[in-house]
Short mmCIF file of the C-alpha atoms (twelve columns), coordinates in Angstrom:
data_MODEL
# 
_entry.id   MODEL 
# 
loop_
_atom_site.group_PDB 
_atom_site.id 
_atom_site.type_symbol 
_atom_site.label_atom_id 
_atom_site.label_alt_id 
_atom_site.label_comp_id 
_atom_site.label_asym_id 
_atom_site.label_seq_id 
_atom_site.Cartn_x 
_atom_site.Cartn_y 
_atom_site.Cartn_z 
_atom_site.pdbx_PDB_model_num 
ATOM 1   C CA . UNK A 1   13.445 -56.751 0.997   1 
ATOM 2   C CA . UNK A 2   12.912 -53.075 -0.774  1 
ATOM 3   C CA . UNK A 3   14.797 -54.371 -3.791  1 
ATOM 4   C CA . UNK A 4   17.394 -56.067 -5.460  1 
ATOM 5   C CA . UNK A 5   21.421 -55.528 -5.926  1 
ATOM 6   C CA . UNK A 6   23.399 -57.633 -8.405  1 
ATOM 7   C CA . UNK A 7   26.468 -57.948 -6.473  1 
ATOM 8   C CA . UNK A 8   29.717 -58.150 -8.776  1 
ATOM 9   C CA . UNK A 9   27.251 -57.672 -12.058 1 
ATOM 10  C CA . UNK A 10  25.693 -61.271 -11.127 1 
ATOM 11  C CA . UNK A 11  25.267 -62.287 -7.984  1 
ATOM 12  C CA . UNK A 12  20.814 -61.158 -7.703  1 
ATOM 13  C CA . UNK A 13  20.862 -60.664 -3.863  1 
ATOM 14  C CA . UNK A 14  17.785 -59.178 -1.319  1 
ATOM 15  C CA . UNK A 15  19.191 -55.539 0.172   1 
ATOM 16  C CA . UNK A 16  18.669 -57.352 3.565   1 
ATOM 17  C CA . UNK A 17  21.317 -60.068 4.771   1 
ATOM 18  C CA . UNK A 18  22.356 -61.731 7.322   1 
ATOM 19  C CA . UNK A 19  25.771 -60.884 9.924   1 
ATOM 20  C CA . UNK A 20  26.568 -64.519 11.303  1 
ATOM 21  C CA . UNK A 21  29.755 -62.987 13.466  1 
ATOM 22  C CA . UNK A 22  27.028 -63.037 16.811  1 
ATOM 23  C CA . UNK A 23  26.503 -66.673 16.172  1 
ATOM 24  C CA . UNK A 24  29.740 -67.064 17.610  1 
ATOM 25  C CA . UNK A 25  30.497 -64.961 19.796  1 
ATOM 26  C CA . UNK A 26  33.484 -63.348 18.230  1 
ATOM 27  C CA . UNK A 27  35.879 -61.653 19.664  1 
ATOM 28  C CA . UNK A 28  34.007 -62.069 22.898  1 
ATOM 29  C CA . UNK A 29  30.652 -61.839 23.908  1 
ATOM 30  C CA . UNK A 30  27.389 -63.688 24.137  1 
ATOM 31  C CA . UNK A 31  26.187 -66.077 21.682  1 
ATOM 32  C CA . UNK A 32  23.222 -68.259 21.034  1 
ATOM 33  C CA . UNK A 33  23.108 -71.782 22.345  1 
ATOM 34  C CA . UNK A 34  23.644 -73.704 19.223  1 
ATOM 35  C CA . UNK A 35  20.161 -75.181 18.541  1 
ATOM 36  C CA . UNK A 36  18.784 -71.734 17.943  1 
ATOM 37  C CA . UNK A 37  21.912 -70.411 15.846  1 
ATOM 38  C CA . UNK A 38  20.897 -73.067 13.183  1 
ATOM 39  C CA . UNK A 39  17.312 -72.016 14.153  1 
ATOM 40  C CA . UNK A 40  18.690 -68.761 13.479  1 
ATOM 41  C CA . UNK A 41  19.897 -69.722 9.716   1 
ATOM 42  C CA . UNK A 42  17.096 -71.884 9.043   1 
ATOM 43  C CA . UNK A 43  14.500 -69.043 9.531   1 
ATOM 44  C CA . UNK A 44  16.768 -66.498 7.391   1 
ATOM 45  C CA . UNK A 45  16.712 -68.514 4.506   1 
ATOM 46  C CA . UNK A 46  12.732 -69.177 4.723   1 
ATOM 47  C CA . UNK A 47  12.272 -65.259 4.952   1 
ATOM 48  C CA . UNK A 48  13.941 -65.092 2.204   1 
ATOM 49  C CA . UNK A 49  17.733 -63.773 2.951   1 
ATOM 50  C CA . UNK A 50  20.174 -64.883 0.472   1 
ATOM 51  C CA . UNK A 51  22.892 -62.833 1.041   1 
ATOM 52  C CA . UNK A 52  25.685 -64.323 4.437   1 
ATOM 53  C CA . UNK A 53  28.098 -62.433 5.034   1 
ATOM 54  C CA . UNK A 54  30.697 -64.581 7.718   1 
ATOM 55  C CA . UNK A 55  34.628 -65.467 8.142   1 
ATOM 56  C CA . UNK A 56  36.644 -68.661 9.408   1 
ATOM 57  C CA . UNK A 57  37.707 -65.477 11.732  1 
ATOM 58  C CA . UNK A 58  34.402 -65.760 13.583  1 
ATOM 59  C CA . UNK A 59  35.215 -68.379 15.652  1 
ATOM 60  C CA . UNK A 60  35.200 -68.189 19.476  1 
ATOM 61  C CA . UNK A 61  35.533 -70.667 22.424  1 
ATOM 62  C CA . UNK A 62  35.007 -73.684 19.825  1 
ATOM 63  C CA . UNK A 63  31.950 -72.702 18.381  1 
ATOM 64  C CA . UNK A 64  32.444 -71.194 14.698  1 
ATOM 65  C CA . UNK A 65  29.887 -69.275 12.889  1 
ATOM 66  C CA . UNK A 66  30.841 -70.890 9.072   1 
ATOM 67  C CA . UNK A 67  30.431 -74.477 10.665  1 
ATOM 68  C CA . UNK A 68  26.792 -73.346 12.037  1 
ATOM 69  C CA . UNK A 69  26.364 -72.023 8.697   1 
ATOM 70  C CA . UNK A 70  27.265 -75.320 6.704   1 
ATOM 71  C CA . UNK A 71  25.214 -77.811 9.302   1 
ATOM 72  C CA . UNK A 72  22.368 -75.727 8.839   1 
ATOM 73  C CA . UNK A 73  22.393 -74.998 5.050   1 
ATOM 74  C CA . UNK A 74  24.755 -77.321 3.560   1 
ATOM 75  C CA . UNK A 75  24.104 -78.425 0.552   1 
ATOM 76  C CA . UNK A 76  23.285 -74.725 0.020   1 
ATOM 77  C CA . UNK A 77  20.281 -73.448 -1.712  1 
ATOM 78  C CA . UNK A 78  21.149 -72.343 -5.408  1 
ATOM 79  C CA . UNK A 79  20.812 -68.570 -5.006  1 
ATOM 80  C CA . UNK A 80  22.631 -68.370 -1.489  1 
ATOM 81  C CA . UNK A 81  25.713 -65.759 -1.772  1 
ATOM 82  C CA . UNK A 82  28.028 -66.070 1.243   1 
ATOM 83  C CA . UNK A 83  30.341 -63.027 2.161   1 
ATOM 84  C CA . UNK A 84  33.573 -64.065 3.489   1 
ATOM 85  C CA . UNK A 85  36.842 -61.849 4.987   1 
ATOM 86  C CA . UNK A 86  40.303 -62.219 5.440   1 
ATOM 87  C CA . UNK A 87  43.335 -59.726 6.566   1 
ATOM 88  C CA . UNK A 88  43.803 -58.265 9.206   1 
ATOM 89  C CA . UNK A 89  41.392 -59.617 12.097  1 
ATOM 90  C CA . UNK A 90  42.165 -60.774 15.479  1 
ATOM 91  C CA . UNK A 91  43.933 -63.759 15.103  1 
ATOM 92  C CA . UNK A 92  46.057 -64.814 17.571  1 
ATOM 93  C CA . UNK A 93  49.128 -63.167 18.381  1 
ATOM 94  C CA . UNK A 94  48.614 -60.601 15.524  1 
ATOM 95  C CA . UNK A 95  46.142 -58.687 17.841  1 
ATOM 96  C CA . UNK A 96  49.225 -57.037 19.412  1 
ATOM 97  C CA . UNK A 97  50.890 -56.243 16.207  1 
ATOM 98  C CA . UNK A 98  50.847 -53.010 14.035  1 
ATOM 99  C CA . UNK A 99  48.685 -53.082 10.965  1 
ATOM 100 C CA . UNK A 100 51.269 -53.264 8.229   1 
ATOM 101 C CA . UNK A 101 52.705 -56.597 9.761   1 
ATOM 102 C CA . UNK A 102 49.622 -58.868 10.597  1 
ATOM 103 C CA . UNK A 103 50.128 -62.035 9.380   1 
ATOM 104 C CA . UNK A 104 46.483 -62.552 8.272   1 
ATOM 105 C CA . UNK A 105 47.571 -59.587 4.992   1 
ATOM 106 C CA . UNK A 106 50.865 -61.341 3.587   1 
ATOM 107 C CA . UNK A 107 50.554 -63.655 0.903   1 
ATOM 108 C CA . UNK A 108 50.364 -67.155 2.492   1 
ATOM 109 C CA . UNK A 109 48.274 -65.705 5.434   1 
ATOM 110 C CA . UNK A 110 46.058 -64.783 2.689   1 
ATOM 111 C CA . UNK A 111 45.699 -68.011 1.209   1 
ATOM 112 C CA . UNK A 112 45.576 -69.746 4.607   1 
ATOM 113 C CA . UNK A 113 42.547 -67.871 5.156   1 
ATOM 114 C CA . UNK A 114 40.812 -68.140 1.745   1 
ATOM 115 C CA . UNK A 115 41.422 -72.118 2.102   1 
ATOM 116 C CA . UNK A 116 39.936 -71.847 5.488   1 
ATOM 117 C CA . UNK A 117 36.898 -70.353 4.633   1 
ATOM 118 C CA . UNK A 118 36.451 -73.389 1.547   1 
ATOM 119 C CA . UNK A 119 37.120 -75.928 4.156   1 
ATOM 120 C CA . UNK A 120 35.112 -74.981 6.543   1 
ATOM 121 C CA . UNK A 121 32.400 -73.932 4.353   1 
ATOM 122 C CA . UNK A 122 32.210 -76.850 2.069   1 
ATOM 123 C CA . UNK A 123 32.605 -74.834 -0.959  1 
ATOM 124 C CA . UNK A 124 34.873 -75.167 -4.124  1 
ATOM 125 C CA . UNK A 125 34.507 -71.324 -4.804  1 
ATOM 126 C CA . UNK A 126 33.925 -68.324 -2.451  1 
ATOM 127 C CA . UNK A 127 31.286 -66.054 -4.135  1 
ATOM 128 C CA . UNK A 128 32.897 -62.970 -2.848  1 
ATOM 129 C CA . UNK A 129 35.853 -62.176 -0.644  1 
ATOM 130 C CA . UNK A 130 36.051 -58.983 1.501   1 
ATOM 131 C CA . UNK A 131 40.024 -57.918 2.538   1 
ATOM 132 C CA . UNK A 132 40.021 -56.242 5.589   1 
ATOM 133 C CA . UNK A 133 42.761 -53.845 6.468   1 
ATOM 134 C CA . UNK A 134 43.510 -52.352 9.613   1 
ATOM 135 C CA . UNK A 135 42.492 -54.253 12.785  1 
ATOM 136 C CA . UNK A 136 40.304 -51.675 14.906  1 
ATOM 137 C CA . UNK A 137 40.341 -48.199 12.342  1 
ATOM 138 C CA . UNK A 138 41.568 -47.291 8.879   1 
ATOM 139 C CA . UNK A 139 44.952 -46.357 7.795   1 
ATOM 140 C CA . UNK A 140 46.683 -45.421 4.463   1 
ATOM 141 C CA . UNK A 141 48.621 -48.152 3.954   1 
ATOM 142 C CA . UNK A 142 48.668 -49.526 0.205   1 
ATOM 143 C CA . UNK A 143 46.479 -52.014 -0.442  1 
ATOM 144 C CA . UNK A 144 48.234 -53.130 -3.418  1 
ATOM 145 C CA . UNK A 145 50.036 -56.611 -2.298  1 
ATOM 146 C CA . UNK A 146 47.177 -57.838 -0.468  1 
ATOM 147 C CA . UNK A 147 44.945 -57.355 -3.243  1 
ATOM 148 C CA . UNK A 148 47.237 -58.981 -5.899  1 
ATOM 149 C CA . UNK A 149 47.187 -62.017 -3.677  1 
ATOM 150 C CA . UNK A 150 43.447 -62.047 -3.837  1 
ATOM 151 C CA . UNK A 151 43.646 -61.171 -7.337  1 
ATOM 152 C CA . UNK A 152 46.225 -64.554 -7.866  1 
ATOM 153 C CA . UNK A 153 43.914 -66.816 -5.810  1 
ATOM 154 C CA . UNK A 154 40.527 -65.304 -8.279  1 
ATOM 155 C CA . UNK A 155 42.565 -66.699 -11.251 1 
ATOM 156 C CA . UNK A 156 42.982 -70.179 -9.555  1 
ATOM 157 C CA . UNK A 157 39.248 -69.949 -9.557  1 
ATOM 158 C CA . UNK A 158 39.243 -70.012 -5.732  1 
ATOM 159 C CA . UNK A 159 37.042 -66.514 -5.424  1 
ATOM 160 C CA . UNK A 160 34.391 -65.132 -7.543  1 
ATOM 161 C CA . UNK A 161 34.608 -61.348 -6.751  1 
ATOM 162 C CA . UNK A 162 36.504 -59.706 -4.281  1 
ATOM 163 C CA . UNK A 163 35.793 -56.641 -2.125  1 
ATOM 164 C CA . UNK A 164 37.186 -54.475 0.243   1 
ATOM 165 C CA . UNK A 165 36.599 -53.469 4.192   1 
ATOM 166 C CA . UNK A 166 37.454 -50.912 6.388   1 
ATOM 167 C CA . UNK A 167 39.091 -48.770 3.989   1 
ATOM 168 C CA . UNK A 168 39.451 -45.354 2.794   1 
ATOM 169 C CA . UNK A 169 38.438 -43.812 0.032   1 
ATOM 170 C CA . UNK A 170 41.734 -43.445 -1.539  1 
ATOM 171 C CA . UNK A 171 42.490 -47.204 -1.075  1 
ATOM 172 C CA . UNK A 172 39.161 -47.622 -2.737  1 
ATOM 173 C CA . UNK A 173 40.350 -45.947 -5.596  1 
ATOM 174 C CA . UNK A 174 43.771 -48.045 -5.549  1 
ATOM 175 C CA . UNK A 175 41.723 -51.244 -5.171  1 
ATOM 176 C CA . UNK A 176 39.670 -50.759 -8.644  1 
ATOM 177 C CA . UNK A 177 43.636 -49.802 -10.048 1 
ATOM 178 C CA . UNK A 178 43.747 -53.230 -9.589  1 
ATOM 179 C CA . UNK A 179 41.311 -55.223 -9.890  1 
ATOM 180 C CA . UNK A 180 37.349 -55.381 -10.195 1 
ATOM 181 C CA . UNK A 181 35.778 -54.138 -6.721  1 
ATOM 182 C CA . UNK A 182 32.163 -55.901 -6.041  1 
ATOM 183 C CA . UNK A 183 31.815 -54.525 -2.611  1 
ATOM 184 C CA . UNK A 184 32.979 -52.034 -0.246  1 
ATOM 185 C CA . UNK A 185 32.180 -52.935 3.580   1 
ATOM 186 C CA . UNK A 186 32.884 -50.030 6.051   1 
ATOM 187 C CA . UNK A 187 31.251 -48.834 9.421   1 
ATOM 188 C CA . UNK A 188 28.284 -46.730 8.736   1 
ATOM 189 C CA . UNK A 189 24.688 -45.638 10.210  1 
ATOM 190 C CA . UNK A 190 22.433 -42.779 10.515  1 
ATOM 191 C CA . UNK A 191 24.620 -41.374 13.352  1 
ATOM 192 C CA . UNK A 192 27.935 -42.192 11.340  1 
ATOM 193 C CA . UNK A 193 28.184 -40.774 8.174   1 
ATOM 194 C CA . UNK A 194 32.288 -39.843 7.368   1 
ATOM 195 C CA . UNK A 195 31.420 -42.120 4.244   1 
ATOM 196 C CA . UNK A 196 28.439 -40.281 2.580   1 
ATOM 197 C CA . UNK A 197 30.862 -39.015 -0.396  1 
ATOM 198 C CA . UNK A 198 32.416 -42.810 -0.675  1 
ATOM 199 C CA . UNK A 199 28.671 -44.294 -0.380  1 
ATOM 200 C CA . UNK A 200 27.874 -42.111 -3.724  1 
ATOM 201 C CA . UNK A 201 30.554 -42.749 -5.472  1 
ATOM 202 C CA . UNK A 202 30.514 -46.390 -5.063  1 
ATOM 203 C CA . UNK A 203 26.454 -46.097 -6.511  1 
ATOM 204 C CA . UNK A 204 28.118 -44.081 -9.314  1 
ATOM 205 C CA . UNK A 205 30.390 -46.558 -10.165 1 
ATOM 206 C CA . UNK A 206 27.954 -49.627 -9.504  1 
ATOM 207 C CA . UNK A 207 29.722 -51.129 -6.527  1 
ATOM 208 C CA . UNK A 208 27.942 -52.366 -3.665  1 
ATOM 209 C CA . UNK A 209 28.187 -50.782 -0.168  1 
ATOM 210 C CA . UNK A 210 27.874 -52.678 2.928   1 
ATOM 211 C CA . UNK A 211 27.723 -51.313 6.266   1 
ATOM 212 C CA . UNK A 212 29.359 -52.826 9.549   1 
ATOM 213 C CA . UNK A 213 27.448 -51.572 12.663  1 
ATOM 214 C CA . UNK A 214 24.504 -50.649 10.693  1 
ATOM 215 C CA . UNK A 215 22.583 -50.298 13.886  1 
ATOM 216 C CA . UNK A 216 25.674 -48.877 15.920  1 
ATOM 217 C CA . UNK A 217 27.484 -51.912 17.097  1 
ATOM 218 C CA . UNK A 218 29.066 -51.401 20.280  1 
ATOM 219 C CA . UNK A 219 28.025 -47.871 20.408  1 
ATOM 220 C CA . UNK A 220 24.279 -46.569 20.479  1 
ATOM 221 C CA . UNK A 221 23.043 -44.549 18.277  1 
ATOM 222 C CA . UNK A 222 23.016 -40.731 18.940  1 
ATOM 223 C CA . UNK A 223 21.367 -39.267 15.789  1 
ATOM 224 C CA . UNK A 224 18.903 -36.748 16.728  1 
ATOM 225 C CA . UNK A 225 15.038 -37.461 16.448  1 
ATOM 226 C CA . UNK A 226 15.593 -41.321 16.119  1 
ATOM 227 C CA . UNK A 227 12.933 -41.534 18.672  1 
ATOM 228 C CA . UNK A 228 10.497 -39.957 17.645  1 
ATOM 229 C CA . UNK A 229 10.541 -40.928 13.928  1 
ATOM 230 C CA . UNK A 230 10.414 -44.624 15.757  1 
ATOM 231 C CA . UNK A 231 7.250  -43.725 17.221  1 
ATOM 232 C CA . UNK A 232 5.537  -42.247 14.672  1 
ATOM 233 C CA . UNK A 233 5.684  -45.315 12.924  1 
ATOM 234 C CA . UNK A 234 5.118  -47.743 15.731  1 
ATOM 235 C CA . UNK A 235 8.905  -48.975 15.239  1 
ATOM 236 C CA . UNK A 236 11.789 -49.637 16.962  1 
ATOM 237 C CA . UNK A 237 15.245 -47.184 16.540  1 
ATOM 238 C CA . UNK A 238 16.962 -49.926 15.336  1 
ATOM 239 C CA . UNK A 239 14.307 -50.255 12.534  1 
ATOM 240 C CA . UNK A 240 14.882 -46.567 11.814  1 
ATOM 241 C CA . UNK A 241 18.071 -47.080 11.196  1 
ATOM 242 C CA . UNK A 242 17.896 -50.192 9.259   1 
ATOM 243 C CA . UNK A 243 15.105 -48.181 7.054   1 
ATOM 244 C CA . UNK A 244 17.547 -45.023 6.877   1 
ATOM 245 C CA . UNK A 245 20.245 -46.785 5.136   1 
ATOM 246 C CA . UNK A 246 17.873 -48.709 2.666   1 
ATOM 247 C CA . UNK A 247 16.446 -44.951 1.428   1 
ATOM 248 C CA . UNK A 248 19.833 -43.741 1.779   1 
ATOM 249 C CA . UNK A 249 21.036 -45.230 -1.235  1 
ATOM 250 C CA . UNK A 250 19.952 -48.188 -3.386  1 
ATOM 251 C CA . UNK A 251 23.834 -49.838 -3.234  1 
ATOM 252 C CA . UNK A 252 23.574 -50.191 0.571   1 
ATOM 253 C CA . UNK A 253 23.391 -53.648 1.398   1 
ATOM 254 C CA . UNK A 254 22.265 -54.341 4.953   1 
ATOM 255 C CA . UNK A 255 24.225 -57.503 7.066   1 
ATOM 256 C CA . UNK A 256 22.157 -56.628 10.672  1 
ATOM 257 C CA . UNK A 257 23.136 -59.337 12.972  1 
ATOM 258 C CA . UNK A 258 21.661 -61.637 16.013  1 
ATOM 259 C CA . UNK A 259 20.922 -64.774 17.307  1 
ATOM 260 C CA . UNK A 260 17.770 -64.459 18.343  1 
ATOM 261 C CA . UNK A 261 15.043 -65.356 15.506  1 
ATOM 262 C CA . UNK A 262 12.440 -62.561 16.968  1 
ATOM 263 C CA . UNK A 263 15.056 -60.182 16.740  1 
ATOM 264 C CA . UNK A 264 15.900 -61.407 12.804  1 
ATOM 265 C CA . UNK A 265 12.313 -61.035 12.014  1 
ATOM 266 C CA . UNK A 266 12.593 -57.489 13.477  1 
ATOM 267 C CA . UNK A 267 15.360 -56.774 11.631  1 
ATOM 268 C CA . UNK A 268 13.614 -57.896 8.601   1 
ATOM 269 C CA . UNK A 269 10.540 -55.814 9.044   1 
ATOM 270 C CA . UNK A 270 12.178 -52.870 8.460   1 
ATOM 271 C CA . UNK A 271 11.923 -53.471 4.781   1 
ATOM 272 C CA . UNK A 272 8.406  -52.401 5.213   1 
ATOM 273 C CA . UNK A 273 9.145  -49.419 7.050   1 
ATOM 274 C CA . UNK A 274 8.684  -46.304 4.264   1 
ATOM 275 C CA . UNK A 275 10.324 -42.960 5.755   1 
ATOM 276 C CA . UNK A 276 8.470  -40.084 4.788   1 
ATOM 277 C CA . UNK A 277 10.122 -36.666 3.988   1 
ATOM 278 C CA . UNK A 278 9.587  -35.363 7.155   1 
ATOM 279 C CA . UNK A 279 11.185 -38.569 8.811   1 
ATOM 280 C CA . UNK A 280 14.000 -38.057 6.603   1 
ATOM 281 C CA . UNK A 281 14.542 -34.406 6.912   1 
ATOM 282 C CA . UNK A 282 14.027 -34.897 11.310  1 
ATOM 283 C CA . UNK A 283 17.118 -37.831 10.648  1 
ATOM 284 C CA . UNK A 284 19.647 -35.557 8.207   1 
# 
């Protein structure tokens, strides 16, 4: 899995993960019927993924990607760390609110969502807990009363570490004001790269950084030369870009995800993809 991170200082995860949000279709889209979603889980954990990153959010049409996740994996495997968010995600009527005033970021939307994840998890204790703010981009909103929430609910001994997602770097820097950060998730790839100073200094400063859209989401990738360094290696662009971000820096955690177990073996492989100089220089 080209190495190891210890996420929050003690948490020994493989630089490779797993996204469940596709297992469920979330917001809207296809999903895997659910045979192969456990499939899906199942085959993860044999190759050796340890890190899940998931949310009671990711729930769509009845079929939600934490209860795949605890039929397939319940009671879970000793060095399994599962990723959880809450904040501001699409949740009902909050989609057609403004940032500042989801419910989902006040303090008993907060704990309404940590408790959700426990229940429908079948854990005591989340490992780590992302909060998101802003729904579909960043803002500069203080982060400061969210985070004291999570902080509260830590102390009850409901969360292990907490992170934060979608975020600037000045929130960032008003998060660790606050409280110890384990994690910073944000959009990122080889043809998005506004975070390159926030990837470094979160390396610096030992916190882990996880890319959302790691392959480009909803968008393809446009970096130049991503074709051809594919095919001088025999690969596929998404592998290129999986392999970018693990030589990009060794605090990137990758979350790729699918429902298809070809496609998570795939995704996999590109741990064994080595970009040469030239590879690298054709993708800066």
């Amino acid at each position: 899995m080209t190495g190891r991170w210890a996420l929050g200082g003690d948490l020994d995860v493989a630089r490779i993960g797993y996204g469940a949000m596709r297992l469920s279709g979330w917001p809207g889209g296809p999903r895997p019927d659910r045979y192969t979603a456990l499939a899906v889980l199942h085959r993860a954990v044999e190759l050796g993924v340890n890190h899940l990153d998931t949310s009671n959010y990711y729930s769509h049409d009845g079929v939600s990607a934490n209860e795949l996740i605890r039929e397939a994996l319940h009671p879970y495997p000793d060095d399994l760390v599962i990723v959880t968010k809450v904040g501001a995600l699409v949740e009902g009527s909050d989609v057609h609110l403004p940032a500042g005033e989801h419910t989902g970021l006040t303090p008993s939307g907060l704990r309404r969502a940590v408790e959700a994840n426990l229940r429908t998890l079948g854990l005591d204790r989340l490992d780590v807990v992302n909060l998101r703010m802003g729904l579909f981009g960043t803002s500069e909103e203080s982060l400061a009363e969210p985070l004291e929430t999570m902080a509260a609910l830590r102390d009850e001994g409901l969360i292990r570490h907490l992170g934060v997602s979608n975020v600037t770097p000045a929130q960032v820097a008003e998060a660790r004001g606050i409280a110890p950060i384990a994690c910073v998730q944000n959009e990122y790839n080889v043809s998005r790269r506004d975070d390159d100073p926030l990837v470094d200094a979160c390396a610096g400063a030992g916190i882990a950084y996880v890319p959302f859209s790691p392959v480009g989401g909803f968008q393809p990738l446009t970096a130049d030369h991503l074709d051809t360094v594919a095919a001088r290696h025999g690969a596929t662009v998404p592998q290129v870009a999986l392999a970018w971000l693990l030589a990009r820096s060794p605090n990137i955690l990758l979350i790729p995800g699918t429902g298809s177990p070809a496609h998570l073996e795939e995704n996999l492989a590109a741990a064994g993809l080595r970009l040469t100089p030239e590879d690298l220089a054709d993708l800066a």
